[in-house]
Each structure stands twice: as structure tokens, then as C-alpha cells.
ZATI-140735 format. One line per 3 residues: for each residue x, y, z of C-alpha. Coordinates in steps of 0.001 Angstrom, whole numbers. Layout:
N
X Y Z; ...
This chain:
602
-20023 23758 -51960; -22433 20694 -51579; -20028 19233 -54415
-17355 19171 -52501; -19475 18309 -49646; -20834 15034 -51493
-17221 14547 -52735; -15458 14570 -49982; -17464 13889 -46937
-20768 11910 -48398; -23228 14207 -47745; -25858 15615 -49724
-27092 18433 -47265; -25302 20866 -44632; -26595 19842 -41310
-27638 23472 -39184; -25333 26505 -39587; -22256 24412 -41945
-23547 26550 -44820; -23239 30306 -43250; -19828 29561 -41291
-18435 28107 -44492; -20307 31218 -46405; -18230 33450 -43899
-15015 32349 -44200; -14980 31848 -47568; -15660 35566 -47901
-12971 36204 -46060; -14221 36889 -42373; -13744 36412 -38952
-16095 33896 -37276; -16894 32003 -33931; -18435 28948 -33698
-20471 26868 -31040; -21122 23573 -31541; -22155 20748 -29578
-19557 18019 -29945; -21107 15576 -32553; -22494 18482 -34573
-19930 19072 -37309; -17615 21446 -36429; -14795 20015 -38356
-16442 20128 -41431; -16508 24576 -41466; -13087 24822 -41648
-12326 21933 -43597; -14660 22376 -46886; -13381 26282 -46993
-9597 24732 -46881; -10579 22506 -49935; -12044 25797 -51282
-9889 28633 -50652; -6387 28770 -52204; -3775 27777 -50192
-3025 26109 -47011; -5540 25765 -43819; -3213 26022 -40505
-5488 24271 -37906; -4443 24769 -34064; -5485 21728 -32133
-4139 20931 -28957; -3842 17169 -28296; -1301 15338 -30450
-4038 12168 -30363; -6334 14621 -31783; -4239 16116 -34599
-3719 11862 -35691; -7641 11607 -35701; -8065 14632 -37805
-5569 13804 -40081; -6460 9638 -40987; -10115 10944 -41601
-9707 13839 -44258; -6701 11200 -46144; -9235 8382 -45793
-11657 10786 -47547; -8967 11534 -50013; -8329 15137 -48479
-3965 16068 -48349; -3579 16821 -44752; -453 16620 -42244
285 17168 -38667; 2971 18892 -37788; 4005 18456 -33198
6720 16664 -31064; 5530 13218 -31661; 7017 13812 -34972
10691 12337 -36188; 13139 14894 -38255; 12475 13237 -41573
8323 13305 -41560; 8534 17033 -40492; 11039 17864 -43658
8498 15922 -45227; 5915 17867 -44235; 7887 21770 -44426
8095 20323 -48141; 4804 19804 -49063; 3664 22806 -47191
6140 25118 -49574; 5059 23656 -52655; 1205 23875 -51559
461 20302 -52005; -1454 20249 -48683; -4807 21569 -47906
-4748 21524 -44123; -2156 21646 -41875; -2878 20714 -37997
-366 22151 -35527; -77 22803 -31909; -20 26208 -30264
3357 25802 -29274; 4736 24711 -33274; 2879 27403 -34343
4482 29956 -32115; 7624 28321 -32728; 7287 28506 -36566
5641 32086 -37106; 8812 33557 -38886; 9687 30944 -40548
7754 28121 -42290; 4190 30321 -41776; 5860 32922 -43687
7112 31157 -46537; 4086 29033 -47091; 337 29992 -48922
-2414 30304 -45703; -5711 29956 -46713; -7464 30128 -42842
-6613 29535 -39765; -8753 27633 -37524; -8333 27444 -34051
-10268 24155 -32575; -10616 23816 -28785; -11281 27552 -28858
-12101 27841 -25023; -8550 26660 -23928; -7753 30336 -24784
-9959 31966 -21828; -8907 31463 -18507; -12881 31671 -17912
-12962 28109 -19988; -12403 24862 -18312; -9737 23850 -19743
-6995 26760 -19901; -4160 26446 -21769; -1424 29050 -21330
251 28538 -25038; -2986 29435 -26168; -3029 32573 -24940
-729 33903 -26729; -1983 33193 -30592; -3009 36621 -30756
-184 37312 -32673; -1769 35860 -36068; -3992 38636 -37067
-760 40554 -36398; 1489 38987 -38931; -1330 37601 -41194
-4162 40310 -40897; -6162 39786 -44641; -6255 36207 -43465
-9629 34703 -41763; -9428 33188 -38671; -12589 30658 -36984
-12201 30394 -33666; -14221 26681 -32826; -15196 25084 -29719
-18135 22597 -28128; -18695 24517 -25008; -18208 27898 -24041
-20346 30450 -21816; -20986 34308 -22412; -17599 35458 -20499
-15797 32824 -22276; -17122 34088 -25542; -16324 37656 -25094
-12917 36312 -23824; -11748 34203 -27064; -13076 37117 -29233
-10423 39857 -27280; -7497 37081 -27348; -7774 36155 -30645
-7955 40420 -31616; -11204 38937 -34396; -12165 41454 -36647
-16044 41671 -35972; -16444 38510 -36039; -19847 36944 -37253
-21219 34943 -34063; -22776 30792 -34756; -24256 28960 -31817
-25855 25926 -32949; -27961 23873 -30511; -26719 21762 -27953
-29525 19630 -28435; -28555 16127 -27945; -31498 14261 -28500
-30080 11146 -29337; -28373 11169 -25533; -30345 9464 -22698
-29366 11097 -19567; -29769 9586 -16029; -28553 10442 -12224
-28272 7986 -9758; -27537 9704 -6424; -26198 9138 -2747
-24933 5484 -3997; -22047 4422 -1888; -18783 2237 -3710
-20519 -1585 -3911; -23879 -95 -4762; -22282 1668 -8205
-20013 -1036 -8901; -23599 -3192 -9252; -25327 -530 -11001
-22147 -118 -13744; -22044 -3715 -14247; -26259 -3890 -15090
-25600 -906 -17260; -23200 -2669 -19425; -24513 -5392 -19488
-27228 -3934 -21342; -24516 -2687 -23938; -23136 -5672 -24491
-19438 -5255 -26485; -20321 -1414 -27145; -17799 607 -26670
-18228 3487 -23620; -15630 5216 -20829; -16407 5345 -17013
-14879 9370 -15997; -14245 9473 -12394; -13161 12284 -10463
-9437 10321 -9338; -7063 8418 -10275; -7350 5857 -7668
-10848 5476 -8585; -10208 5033 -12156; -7448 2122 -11258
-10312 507 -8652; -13362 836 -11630; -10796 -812 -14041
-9849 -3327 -11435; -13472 -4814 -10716; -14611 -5125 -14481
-11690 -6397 -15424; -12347 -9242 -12306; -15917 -9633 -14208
-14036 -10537 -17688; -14877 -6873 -19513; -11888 -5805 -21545
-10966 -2406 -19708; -7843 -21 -19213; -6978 2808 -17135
-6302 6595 -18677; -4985 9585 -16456; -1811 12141 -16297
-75 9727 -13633; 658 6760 -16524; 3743 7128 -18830
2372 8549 -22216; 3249 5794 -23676; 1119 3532 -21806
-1497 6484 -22212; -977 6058 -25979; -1282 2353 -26390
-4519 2566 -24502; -6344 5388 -26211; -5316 3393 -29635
-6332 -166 -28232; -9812 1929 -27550; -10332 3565 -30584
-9426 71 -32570; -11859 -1653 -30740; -9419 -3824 -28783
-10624 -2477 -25837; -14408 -2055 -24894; -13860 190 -21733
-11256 3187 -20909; -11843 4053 -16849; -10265 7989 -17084
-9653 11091 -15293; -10973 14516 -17710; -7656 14120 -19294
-9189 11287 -21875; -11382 11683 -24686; -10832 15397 -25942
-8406 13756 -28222; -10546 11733 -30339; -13192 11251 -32470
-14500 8159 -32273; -18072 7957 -33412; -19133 4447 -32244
-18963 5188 -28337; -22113 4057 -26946; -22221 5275 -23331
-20555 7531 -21163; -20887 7019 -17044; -19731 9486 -14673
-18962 7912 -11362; -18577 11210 -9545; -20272 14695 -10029
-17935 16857 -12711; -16986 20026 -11501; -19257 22094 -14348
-21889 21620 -16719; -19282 22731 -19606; -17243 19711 -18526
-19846 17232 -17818; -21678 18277 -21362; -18159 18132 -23224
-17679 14414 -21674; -21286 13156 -22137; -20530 14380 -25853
-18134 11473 -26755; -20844 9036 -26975; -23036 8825 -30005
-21284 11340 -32351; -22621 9449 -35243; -26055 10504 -34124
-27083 7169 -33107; -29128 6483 -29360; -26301 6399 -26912
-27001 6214 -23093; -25432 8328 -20278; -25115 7726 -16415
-24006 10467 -13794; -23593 9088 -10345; -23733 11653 -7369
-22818 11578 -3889; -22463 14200 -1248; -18750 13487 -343
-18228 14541 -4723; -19732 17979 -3797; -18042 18361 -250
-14370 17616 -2684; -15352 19541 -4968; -16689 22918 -2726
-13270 22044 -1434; -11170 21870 -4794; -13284 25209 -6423
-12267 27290 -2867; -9133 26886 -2680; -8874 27607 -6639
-7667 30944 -7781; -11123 31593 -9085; -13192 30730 -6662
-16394 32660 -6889; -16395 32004 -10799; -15566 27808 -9623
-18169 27785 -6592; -20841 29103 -9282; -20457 26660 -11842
-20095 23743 -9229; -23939 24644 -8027; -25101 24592 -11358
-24275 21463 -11708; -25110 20818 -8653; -28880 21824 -9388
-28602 19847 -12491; -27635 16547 -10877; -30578 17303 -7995
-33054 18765 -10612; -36819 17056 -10230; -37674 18952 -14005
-36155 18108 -17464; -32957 17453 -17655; -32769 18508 -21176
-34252 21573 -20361; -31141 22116 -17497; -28719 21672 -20165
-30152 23771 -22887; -31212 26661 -20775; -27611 26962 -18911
-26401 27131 -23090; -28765 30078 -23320; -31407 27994 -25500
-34833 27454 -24474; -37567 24900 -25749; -41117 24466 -24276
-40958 20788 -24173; -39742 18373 -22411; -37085 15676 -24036
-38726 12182 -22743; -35204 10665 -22500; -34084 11586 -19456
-34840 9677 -16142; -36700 12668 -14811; -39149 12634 -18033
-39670 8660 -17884; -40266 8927 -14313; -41332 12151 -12566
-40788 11680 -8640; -42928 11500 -5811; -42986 13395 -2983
-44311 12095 386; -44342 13975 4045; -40709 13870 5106
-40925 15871 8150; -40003 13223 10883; -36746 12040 8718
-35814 15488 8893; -36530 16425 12009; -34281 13602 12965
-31202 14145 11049; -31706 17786 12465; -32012 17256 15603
-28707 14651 15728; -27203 17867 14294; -28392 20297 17123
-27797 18094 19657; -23739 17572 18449; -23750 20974 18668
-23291 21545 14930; -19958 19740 15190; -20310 16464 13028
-20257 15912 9246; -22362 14347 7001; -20876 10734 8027
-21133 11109 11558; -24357 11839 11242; -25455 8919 9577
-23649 7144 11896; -25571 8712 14956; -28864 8249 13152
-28176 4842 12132; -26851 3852 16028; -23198 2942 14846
-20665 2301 17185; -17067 3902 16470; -14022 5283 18418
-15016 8504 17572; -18849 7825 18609; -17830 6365 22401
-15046 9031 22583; -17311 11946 22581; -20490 10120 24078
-22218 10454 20950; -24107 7201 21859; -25938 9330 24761
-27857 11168 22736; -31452 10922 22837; -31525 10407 18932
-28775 7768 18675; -30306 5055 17311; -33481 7151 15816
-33160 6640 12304; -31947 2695 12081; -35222 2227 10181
-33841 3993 7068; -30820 1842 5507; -28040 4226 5335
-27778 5117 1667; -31191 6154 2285; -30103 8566 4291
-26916 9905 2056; -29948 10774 -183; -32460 12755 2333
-29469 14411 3471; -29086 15490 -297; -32447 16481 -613
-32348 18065 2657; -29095 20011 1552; -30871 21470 -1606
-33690 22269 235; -31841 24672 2431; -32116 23038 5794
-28677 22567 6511; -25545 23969 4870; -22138 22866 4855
-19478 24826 6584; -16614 24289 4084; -14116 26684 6095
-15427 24202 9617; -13835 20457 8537; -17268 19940 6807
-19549 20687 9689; -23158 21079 9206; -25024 23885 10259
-28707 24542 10318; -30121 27154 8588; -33414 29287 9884
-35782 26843 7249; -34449 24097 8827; -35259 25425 12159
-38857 26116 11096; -39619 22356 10509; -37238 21501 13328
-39408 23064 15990; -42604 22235 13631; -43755 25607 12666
-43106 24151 8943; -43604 20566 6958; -40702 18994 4794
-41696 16979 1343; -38850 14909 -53; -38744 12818 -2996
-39582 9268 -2755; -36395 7073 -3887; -36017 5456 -6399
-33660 2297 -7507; -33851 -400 -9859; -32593 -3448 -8536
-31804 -5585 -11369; -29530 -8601 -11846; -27518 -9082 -15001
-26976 -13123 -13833; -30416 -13900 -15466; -30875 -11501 -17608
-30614 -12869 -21058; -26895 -12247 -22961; -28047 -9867 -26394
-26959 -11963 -29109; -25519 -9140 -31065; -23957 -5714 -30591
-26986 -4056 -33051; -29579 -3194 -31199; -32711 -2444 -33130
-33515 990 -31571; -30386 1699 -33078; -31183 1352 -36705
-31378 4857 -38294; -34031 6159 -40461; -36940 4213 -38386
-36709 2296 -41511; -38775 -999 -40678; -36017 -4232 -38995
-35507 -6730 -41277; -32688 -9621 -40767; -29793 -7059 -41120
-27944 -8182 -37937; -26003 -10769 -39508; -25109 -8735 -42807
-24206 -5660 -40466; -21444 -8225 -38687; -20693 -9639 -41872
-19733 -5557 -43476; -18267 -5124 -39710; -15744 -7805 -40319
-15035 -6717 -44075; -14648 -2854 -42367; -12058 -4274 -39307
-10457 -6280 -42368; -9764 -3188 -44329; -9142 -846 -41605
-6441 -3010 -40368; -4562 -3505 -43645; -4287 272 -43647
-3695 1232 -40284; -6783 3039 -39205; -9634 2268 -36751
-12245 937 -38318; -15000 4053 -37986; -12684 6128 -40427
-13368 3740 -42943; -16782 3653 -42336; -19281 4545 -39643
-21462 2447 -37287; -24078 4735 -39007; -23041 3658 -42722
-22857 -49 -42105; -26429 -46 -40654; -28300 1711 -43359
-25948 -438 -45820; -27535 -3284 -43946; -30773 -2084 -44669
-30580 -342 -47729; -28645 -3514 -49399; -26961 -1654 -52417
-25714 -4083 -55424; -24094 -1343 -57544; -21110 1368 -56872
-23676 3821 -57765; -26347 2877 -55428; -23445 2568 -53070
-22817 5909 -53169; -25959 7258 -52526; -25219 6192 -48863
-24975 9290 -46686; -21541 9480 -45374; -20035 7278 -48511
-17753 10399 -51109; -16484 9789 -54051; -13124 8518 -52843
-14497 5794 -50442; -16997 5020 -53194; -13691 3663 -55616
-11758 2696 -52753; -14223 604 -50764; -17158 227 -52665
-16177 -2689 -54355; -15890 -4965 -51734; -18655 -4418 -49929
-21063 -4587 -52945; -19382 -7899 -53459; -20541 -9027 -50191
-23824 -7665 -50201; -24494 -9375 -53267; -23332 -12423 -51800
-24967 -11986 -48938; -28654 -11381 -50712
């Protein structure tokens, strides 16, 4: 096993739970894994496949991720095909040949080719496993359902000595129990790695209104200068405006989502993953379909509708393990859409559920970490110190007044106004809707013109989570005090909010970074010597390469690998394979060159 491991993949060790899910199949049994995405899924059913006898039949639902898949076991020197609609008549004959005479180890397909092809080419052919990635598309618990899926409980069935591991990144205790009954798995031996990101920053920025983000994105990437990230956002007219105003600011960026012809969709998830674009603005559709390691930075510019979404997304950036930095923004017009979207679902109380924990993640004064791991089911006693909540704990001051005011405005509408009528009342706006209904009467018109308005969108926040008001979904939005709120109201109780916070920082004089390496990025904590230039020198030689042979550059060789080759400065092939990451196969195919230019370089 760590053989083929080093072989293969580069590696000299099994990173956490690789060894017993590869132990179990190999033996011939059922298994389910959880895995964060970044933790090295792929590799359980792929070293088995090189293992076993016979052919692997992976089910993978995206036709971008099949491609993925596919260049990175044949860059490693691994026989692997893809077998879906993007395919013409002559590379599928190609491929039903290979797969008779067994010169393939894995085969990815989609659920509907494989349902398609169960009495015919399956039968014919030598199965060694079947793997089913994207497991929790099966569930209609999961959050991303996927009818054809569904139905793929007809392979223990027709193939029942064969193993099947069911694989996915995020999936809770009903979804679990779900995929096992679907699937019909024979007892199946149960893996749940950690979900332990460590090497993710997370930070919230809440109740920022439209110009307010667009300032805060453009700071944030500034300080990831040409690193590669994607901006989710809950629309598709938001992802069009997002791409609009940094393409205005010169920052190569292109819009994803369902609405664009796939082949526009297509030309702009493979100008992202060959670095031709920096920034892909996208609706939830984008990003499940690849594997690019070298995304720095994900931003969410509104509130996803569950953790097991959010976590998937924040999960493209840094899966080469390097420090990678996320952003959530939240606002309460994303969780008034949202309460909206989950009720009228056809799973509402399920939808309304997960919505509020994320809700209490994106409000939470503790660890975020902590939010994360415990909603997984894992606990740790620590706190992570790279979240904004560990770097800067809040203060809390004597809100009472500002609440009393915003309540009061509410009482005194008679519990008919939402939250932007309020603001308006408090703030002493003047609309049609204002004069039309005398709003401007009131005796707290006017009362809270002290506190700038997005001030207020985040005390009303606060004040929401605190239970003094709740939103009456079924009412057009209207608020409604509730008896706590009452209490302070009438001042038989005190309110402490959280002091706000908000960096206001310019990226005009900040200073350009000179490179794209940063040096908290250099693995190892191995001490920073002048590597920057060799790194862009092997960057160029990798881009060089990858382009010759048609593949983005990290499936020649990862961000990760070019950094500790820019440290570690090997002169020989053999030293050059000693590089984690670097198999046999890359060793005689690349190694080479870039020993030449190291050598050249020192």
C-alpha cells in the first residue's frame, strides 16, 4: 500500500483514516466515508482500484468533475477514462474497448450512464469497486439532491460480492442513515474524519449594505494579490453586479450560474482553473466540479442557506493545505429571503432548522471553529485563533436606549413596518410611504439619526438574536415584539449589545505585494530564504509544461510542491523525488527540467 502510495501519488504516509478505508475495501466491504473537502477522499477509492483486480466504476456527478479526476490520476501515470454526454461516439468506443480488455483501472461515470449501461457494458466488463463520490446527492435530507441518484440501489442487486464506498464532504446524521438505506450497504464500516480546517481563516462581516461590501471585497483582494478565489452570492443578478465592479477596478473576473449557456459556463470554469482568470463571481452551482488546489479565498456575499453548504463552499480554498482566507458577509434582508425560500420549500421544518444554524453561526460571539466542528458532531476544548471572533472577542456596552428606540418605532407603527421602514423612521427619512401613513408624526421619528444606518441593520441583528423582536414571515416581513423585548421596552430589563466593529482600510496606499508568495504561506515553517524568485521561476517552467499538455498547471504540480522545491532546492532526480507529492511517474516525466533549473538557478 504505501508503495503504491509513494508511486503513484508522492506520498510517504496516509494522512488520517486513508489506511482503514483502503484496509476495508480491499477486504472486500462496504464502507462510508466523511471527509472534509481537502482531506483525501479521492485517494480511498483510487489506491484500492490500483490494487484490486479489475475495473473501479466511480459515480461522480458533474461532467467538469469527472475531467478533473481523470487528467490527475493520467498525469500520475494512473489508466483512467470518463465515460458521460460530453463525450463524441468514437472516444466512448474507445473507452467500451479498453474497459473489455481491462486496460483501465478506474472508470468515472454519471448516475445516469451508469443506469443506462447496467446490462450491458457493466456486465461484460471486470468491476473491482464501485465508488460513489458526492454521496449526499442520494438523500433528499442532503443539500444537494439528485433524483438519478436515487436510484443506484440497484448495484448491490446485480453486483452483490462487489464493495461499494459511498464518499462525501458533508453529510449530517439523517443524511447518513439515508445514503446507507439507498445504497442497500451491507454493514457498512462507518469513517468520519475531522472537519478540522485549520489552515482556513474564517471571518463575518454583518449588516453591510451593497457599496460598503463592494469596499470591503476590493481591500480583501487586494491583500491576495493575483491569488486565485470565487465570490458565491446568493443570485444571479448579484453575481453579474460583483463581476461588473471588479472588472471596472481592472481584476480579471467572470460570471458562473445555471442562467449562462454551458458553454459559456465551460469556458469560464476552464479559464479559472488555468489561471486565466483570477476571480469566478457564482451562484452554488460552481465549484463542486473541481479540484483546484491553489484557490486562496472564498467570500460569501450573502448568508448560505446551511452550514453543509457554506462548509462545502468555504472548502474550495486551500485544498493543498496551505493558509487560505474566508469572508461571509451577512445581512438581515439574506435571512428574511432565505426564511422565505426554506417556507415555502417542501421541507420546511427540516430547511427553517438548518437556516438558524447558520444563522447562529454567522451571529455567534464564541469560536467559530468550535460552531463548525460541533454542528459535525466533533468537539475540541480549544479555541482555533483564526477566526475573527478568536483575534478579536467583542465588547458589549449598555444598549438599552438603542433598543428601546427601535422598539418603540415598532409599537408605535403598530407592529406594521419591516426592518427598512424602521430604519427609516429611526433615522427621520422622508419617503412616499413615510408621509402617506404619517409615519413622520411619531414621537420617535427622527430618534435614532445619531446612529448611521448600517449601524442600525446591525443592532437590529443583534436585537433579532436576542429575542426582542421576531419576524412575521407569513405578515410581508412585519416585526413583532416579543415579551423580552417588552421587558426592556417598559424598563423592567437592560439590553447589552456588541460594540461594532469595522476596519476601514484603503487599498489606494496600501503598498502593491510584489509577489503572489506570501511568506506565511511557505509550508513546513521551514525558515524564508530568497525562494520567491525561484518559486516564479518553477511557476513559469510548471505553466510551460502544463500548457504543452493540456492541463492546468496544479495537476502537474502543486502550489504546495513548488514552494518546498523552492526551499528544499533539490539538484538530483533522486532528491527530487523525495518531495512529498512528487511519484515515480512525475519524477521521470518532470523531474528533469526542473532540476535543470534549480541548478541553474543556485
Amino acid at each position: 500500500m504505501l508503495q503504491t502510495l509513494k508511486k503513484y501519488f508522492g506520498y510517504d504516509t496516509f494522512r488520517p483514516l486513508q489506511e482503514e478505508v483502503i484496509r476495508t475495501l480491499l477486504a472486500g466491504k462496504d464502507c462510508l466515508v466523511l471527509m472534509p473537502t481537502g482531506g483525501g477522499k479521492s485517494i480511498c477509492y483510487q489506491l484500492p482500484a490500483l490494487l484490486r483486480e479489475g475495473i473501479a466504476i466511480v459515480v461522480s456527478p458533474l461532467i467538469s468533475l469527472m475531467k478533473d479526476q481523470v487528467e490527475t490520476l493520467c498525469a500520475n501515470g494512473i489508466a483512467a477514462g470518463a465515460l458521460n454526454s460530453s463525450n463524441d461516439e468514437t472516444e466512448n468506443a474507445l473507452l467500451y474497448r479498453s474497459c473489455m480488455e481491462g486496460k483501465l483501472k478506474l472508470l468515472y461515470i454519471s448516475p445516469e450512464k451508469l443506469i443506462a449501461e447496467a446490462n450491458y457494458l457493466l456486465r461484460d466488463m471486470p468491476i473491482s469497486l464501485f465508488a460513489i463520490d458526492e454521496a449526499h446527492c442520494i438523500s433528499q435530507w442532503g443539500h444537494d439532491f439528485r433524483p438519478e441518484y436515487a436510484q443506484m440501489g440497484f448495484l448491490h442487486e446485480m453486483f452483490p460480492n462487489i464493495p461499494i464506498i459511498a464518499l462525501t464532504a458533508t453529510a449530517d446524521k439523517i443524511t447518513r442513515e439515508d445514503i446507507i438505506r439507498q445504497l442497500h450497504l451491507n454493514q457498512p464500516k462507518i469513517f468520519i474524519s475531522s472537519f478540522d480546517r485549520p489552515n482556513l481563516s474564517l471571518t463575518v462581516k454583518r449588516g453591510y449594505q451593497q457599496k460598503e461590501k463592494n469596499k470591503a471585497i476590493l481591500d480583501f483582494i487586494a491583500r491576495h494579490s493575483g491569488e486565485s478565489g470565487i465570490i458565491y452570492c446568493m443570485s444571479r443578478n448579484n453575481t453579474e453586479k460583483v463581476a461588473q465592479m471588479l472588472q471596472k477596478h481592472g481584476l480579471r473576473a467572470a460570471v458562473y450560474h445555471a442562467g449562462l449557456a454551458p458553454k459559456y459556463r465551460d469556458e469560464v470554469q476552464d479559464d479559472f482553473i488555468n489561471d486565466r482568470i483570477q476571480i469566478v463571481c457564482a451562484t452554488i452551482a460552481f465549484g463542486m466540479g473541481i479540484d483546484k488546489s491553489n484557490v486562496r479565498w472564498v467570500i460569501h456575499y450573502n448568508l448560505p442557506k446551511s452550514i453543509e453548504s457554506f462548509y462545502q463552499e468555504i472548502g474550495r480554498a486551500g485544498r493543498d493545505g496551505m493558509s487560505s482566507d474566508t469572508l461571509l458577509f451577512y445581512s438581515l434582508a439574506d435571512l428574511i429571503l432565505l426564511t422565505k425560500f426554506a417556507t415555502e420549500s417542501g421541507q420546511q421544518g427540516i430547511n427553517l432548522e438548518k437556516l438558524q444554524r447558520m444563522q447562529q453561526y454567522a451571529e455567534a460571539d464564541v469560536c467559530r471553529r468550535r460552531i463548525l466542528l460541533s454542528y459535525f458532531g466533533e468537539t475540541t476544548t480549544e479555541d482555533c485563533g483564526n477566526c475573527d471572533v478568536c483575534k478579536n472577542p467583542p465588547q458589549r456596552f449598555d444598549g438599552t436606549i438603542i433598543v428601546q428606540k427601535a422598539l418603540s418605532a415598532i409599537a408605535r407603527t403598530d407592529q406594521q413596518i419591516g426592518t427598512g421602514m424602521l430604519v427609516d423612521i429611526l433615522r427621520g427619512n422622508i419617503n412616499a410611504e413615510i408621509a402617506e401613513k404619517g409615519y413622520q408624526d411619531l414621537k420617535t421619528y427622527g430618534a435614532g439619526r445619531d446612529v448611521p444606518a448600517r449601524d442600525w441593520q446591525d443592532y437590529l441583528l443583534q436585537m433579532l438574536q436576542l429575542g426582542y423582536f421576531e419576524i412575521a414571515y407569513n405578515e410581508n416581513n412585519h416585526l413583532k415584539i416579543t415579551e423580552s423585548g417588552r421587558d426592556v421596552l417598559f424598563g423592567r430589563a437592560r439590553a447589552q449589545l456588541a460594540v461594532i466593529r469595522r476596519e476601514e482600510t484603503t487599498t489606494t496606499k496600501e503598498k502593491k505585494r510584489k509577489t503572489i508568495v506570501p511568506v506565511r504561506e511557505l509550508p513546513l515553517e521551514l525558515p524564508y530564504t530568497k525562494s520567491t524568485e525561484l518559486f516564479e521561476a518553477l511557476s513559469e517552467l510548471r505553466r510551460r509544461l502544463a500548457s504543452h499538455e493540456g492541463y492546468p498547471a496544479y495537476i502537474v504540480l502543486s502550489d504546495k510542491v513548488l514552494h518546498q522545491l523552492s526551499i528544499s532546492r533539490p539538484t538530483t532526480l533522486e532528491e527530487f523525488g523525495t518531495i512529498s507529492g512528487i511519484g515515480e511517474y512525475k519524477k521521470k516525466k518532470y523531474g528533469k527540467e526542473f532540476v535543470e533549473l534549480i541548478r541553474k538557478f543556485c
